[in-house]
C-alpha positions as CSV (number, residue, x, y, z in Angstrom):
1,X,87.4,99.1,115.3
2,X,90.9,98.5,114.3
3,X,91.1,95.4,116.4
4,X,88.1,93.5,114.9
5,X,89.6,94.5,111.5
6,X,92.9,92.6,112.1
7,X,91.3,89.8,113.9
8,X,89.3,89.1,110.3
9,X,92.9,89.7,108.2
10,X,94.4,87.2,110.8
11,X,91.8,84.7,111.0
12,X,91.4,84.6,107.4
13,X,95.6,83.8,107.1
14,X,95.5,81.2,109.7
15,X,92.7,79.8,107.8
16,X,94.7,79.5,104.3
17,X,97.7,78.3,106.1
18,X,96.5,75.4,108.1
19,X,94.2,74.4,105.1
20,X,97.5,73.9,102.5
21,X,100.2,73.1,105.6
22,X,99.3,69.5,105.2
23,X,99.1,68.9,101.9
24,X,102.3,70.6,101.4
25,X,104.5,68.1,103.8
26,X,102.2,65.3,102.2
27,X,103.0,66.2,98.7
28,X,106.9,66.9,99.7
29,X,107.1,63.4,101.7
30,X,105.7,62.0,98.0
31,X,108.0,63.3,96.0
32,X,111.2,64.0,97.6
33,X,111.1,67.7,97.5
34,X,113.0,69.2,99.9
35,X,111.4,72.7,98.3
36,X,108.0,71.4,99.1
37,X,109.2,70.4,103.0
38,X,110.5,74.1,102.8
39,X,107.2,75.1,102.2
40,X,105.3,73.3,104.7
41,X,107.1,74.6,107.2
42,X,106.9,77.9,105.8
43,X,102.6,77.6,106.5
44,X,103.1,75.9,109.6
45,X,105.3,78.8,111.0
46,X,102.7,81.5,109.4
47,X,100.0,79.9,110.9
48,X,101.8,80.0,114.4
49,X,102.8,83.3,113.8
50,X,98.6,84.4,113.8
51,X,98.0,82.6,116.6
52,X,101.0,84.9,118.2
53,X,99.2,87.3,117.1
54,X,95.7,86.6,118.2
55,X,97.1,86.3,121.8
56,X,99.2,89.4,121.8
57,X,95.6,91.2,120.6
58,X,94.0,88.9,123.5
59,X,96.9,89.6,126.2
60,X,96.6,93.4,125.1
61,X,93.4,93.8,125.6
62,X,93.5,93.3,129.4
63,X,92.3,95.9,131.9
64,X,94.8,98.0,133.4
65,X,95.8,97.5,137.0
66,X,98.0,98.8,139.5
67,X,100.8,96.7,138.0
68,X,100.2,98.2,134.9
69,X,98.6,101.7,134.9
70,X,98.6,101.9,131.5
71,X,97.3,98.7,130.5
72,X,98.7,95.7,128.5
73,X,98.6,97.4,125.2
74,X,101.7,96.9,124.3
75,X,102.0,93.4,124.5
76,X,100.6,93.0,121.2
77,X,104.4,94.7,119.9
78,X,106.0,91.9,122.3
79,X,104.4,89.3,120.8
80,X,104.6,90.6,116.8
81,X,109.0,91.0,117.6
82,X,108.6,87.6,119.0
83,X,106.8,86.3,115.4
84,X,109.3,88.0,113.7
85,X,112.2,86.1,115.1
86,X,110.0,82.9,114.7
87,X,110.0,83.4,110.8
88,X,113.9,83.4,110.5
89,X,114.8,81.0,113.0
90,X,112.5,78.4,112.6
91,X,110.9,78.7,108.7
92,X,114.0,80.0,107.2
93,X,116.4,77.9,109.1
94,X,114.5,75.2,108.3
95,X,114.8,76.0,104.5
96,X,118.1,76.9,104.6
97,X,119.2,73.0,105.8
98,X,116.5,71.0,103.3
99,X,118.1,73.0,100.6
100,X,122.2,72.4,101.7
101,X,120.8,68.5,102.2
102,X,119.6,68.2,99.1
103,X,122.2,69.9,97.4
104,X,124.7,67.5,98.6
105,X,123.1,64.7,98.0
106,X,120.7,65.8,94.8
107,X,118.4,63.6,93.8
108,X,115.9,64.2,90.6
109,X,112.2,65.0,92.7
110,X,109.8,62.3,92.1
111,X,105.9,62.5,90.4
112,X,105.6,66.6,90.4
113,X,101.8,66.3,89.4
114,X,100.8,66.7,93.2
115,X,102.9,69.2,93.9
116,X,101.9,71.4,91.2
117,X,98.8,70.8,92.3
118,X,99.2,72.1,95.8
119,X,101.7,74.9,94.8
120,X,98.5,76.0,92.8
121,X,95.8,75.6,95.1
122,X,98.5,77.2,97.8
123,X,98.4,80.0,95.4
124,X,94.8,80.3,95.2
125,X,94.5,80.4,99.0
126,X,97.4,82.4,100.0
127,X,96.8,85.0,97.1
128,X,93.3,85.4,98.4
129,X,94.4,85.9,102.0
130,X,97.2,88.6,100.6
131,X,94.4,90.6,98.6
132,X,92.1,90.6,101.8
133,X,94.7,91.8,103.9
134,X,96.0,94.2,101.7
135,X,92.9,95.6,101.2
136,X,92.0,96.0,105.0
137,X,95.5,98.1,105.2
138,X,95.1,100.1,102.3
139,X,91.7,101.0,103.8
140,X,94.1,102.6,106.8
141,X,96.3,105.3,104.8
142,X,96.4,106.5,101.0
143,X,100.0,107.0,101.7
144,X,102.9,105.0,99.3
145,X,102.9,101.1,100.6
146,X,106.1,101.4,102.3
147,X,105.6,104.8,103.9
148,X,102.3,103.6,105.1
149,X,104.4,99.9,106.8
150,X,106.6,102.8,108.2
151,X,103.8,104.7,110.0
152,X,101.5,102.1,111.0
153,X,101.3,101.3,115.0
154,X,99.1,98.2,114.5
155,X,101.4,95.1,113.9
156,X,99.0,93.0,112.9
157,X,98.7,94.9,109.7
158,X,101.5,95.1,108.2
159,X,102.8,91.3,109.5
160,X,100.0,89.3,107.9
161,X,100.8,92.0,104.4
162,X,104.3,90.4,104.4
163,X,103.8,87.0,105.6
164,X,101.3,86.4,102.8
165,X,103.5,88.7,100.1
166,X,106.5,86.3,101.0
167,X,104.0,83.0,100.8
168,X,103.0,84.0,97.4
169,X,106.4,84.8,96.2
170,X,107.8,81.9,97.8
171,X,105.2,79.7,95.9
172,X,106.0,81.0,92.9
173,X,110.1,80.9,92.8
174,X,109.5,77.7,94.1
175,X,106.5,76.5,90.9
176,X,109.3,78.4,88.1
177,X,112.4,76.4,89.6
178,X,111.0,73.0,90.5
179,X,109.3,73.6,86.6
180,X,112.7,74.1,85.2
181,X,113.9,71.6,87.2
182,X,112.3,68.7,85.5
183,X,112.1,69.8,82.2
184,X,116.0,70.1,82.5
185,X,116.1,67.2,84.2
186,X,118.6,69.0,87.3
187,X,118.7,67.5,90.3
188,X,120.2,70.4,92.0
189,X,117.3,73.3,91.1
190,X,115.3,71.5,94.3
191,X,117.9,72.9,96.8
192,X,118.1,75.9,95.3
193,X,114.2,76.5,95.3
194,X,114.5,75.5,99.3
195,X,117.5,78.0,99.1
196,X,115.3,80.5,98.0
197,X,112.4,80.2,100.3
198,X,115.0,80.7,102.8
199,X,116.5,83.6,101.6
200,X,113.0,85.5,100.7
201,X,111.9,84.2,104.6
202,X,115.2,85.8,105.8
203,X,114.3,89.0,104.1
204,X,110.6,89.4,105.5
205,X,111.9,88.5,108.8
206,X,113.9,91.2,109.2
207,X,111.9,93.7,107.8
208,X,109.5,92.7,110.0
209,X,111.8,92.1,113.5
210,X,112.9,96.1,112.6
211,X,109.5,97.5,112.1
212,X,107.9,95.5,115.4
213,X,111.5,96.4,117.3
214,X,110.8,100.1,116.9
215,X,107.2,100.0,118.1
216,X,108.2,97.9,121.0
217,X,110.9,100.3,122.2
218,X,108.4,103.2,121.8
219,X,107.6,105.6,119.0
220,X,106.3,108.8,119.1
221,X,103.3,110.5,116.7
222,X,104.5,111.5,113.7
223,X,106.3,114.6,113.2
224,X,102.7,116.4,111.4
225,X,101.1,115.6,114.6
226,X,103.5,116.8,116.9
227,X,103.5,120.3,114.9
228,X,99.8,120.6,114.8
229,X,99.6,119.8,118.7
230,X,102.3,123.0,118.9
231,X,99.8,124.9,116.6
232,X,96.8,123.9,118.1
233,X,98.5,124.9,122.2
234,X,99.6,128.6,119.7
235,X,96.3,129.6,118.5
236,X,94.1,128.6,121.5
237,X,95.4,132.0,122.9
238,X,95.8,131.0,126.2
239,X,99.2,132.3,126.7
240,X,100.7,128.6,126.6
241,X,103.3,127.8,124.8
242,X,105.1,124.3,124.1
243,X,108.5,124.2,125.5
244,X,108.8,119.9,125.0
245,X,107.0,117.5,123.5
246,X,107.0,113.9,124.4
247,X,104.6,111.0,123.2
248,X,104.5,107.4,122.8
249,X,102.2,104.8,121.6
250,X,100.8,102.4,124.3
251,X,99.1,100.2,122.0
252,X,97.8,100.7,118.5
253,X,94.9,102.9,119.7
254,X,96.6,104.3,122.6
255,X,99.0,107.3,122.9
256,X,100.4,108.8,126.2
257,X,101.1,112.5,125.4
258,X,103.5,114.9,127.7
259,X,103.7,118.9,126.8
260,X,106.2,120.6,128.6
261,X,104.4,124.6,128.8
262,X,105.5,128.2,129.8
263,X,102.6,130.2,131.2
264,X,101.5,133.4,132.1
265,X,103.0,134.0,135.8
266,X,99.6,135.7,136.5
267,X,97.4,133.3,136.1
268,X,95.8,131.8,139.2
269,X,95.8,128.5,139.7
270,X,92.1,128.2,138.9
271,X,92.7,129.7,135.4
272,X,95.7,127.6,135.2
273,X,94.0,124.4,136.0
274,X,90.8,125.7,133.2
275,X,93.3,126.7,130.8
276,X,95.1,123.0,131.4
277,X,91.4,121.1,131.2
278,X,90.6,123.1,127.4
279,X,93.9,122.1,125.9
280,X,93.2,118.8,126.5
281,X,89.9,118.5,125.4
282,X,90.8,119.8,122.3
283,X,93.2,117.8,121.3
284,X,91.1,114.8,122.3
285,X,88.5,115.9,119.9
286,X,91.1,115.8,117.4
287,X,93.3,112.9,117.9
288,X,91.2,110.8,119.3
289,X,94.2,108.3,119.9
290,X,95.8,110.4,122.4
291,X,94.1,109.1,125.3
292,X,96.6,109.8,128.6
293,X,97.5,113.8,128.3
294,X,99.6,115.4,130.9
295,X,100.7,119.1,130.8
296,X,103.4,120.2,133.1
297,X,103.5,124.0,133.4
298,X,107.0,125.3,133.2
């Protein structure tokens, strides 16, 4: 099931990001990094954003009622817009002021053997939890990377992909600068490792705010669905044929499809209502997804 696959990918990020949060904020209190701070909050915003998550998949999961005919799925795409925001306004605001603080007042970081040692055990952990997720999604589509982001309907996918690819390239701009940073002995390459945490924060964020923003205003199945619905309605030879088309995903597993038909003005209203019943059934058997089908004979 799709859902017990993301709850793994998510659990198995929260996991890596409470485990190094800490030490993070510990070995940036230490030394006086303000990249390091930048950093801690960096995991503890990750590792608020998959508990987001693990709620939206809990709240989405609720029975329908008469409230809400068509259930609570898309509460999960409520919640993934809201972690989305939470990335940029809290971990890259955050990252942007340790990094303007320290530039005006720079200051050479103290002992860097701690933090080198938690920037590579951060490494170790987040770089684990990147490969794990990544290898769930691509276990989803054979498509390009970024045409498969595009298409996928489960949040939780693609979130925990870039929260993770940000951590790992966060840790690393951050290793390289605060690196060059001592053995040039510059007290300003600190603030601009925070800087930079910032800026590559800023950049997932909205990739991620515009991806969960389209899912939570609804999208449609793709357009190679839609034509092999038409097809499907064509070659059935039940004289129907597709005047509109409307669709939208309720949840990650649910779609709500509309088909707007002409038909034969002879048909009774028995034969109508058989005809109506086959169509559906068959395109159940074939997109199992589509789970609400309504035809409206024109």
């Amino acid at each position: 099931m799709t859902m017990a696959r993301s709850n793994r990918v998510i659990y198995a990020a929260l996991g890596a990001n409470i485990a190094i949060a800490g030490t993070k904020f510990l070995a940036g209190l230490f030394s006086r990094s303000s990249a390091m701070i930048a950093e801690g909050v960096h995991s503890l915003v990750d590792s608020a954003n998959e508990l987001l998550l693990l709620y939206g998949i809990s709240r989405s999961n609720k029975e329908r009622d008469d409230a809400h005919p068509f259930g609570y799925g898309r509460e999960l795409y409520f919640w993934s817009f809201i972690a989305s925001i939470l990335i940029f306004s809290f971990g890259a605001g955050v990252a942007f002021v340790q990094g303007y603080l320290h530039l005006r007042r720079p200051a050479i970081v103290g002992p860097m053997k701690w933090n080198y040692i938690v920037l590579g055990f951060s490494l170790l952990f987040e770089g684990s939890s990147f490969l794990i997720a990544f290898r769930a999604f691509r276990k989803t589509t054979r498509e390009p990377l970024w045409t498969a982001i595009r298409h996928s309907k489960d949040p939780t996918d693609f979130i925990v992909l870039f929260e993770d690819g940000a951590a790992v390239l966060g840790l690393i701009v951050v290793f390289v600068v605060l690196f060059i940073g001592r053995q040039t002995n510059n007290p300003y390459l600190d603030g601009v490792a925070s800087l930079a945490v910032g800026a590559i924060l800023t950049v997932a964020s909205a990739l991620l705010a515009r991806e969960s923003r389209s899912l939570l205003i609804g999208e449609g199945i793709s357009d190679r669905t839609r034509q092999a619905i038409v097809g499907m309605v064509k070659e059935d030879h039940n004289g129907f044929s597709v005047r509109r088309l409307f669709s939208i995903y309720q949840s990650p597993d649910e779609v709500l499809l509309v088909l707007i038909v002409d038909v034969p003005p002879e048909l009774t209203a028995a034969e109508l209502t058989e005809r109506m019943s086959a169509v559906k059934q068959k395109i159940k058997e074939r997109y199992p997804r589509i789970t609400y089908i309504v035809i409206q004979p024109e």
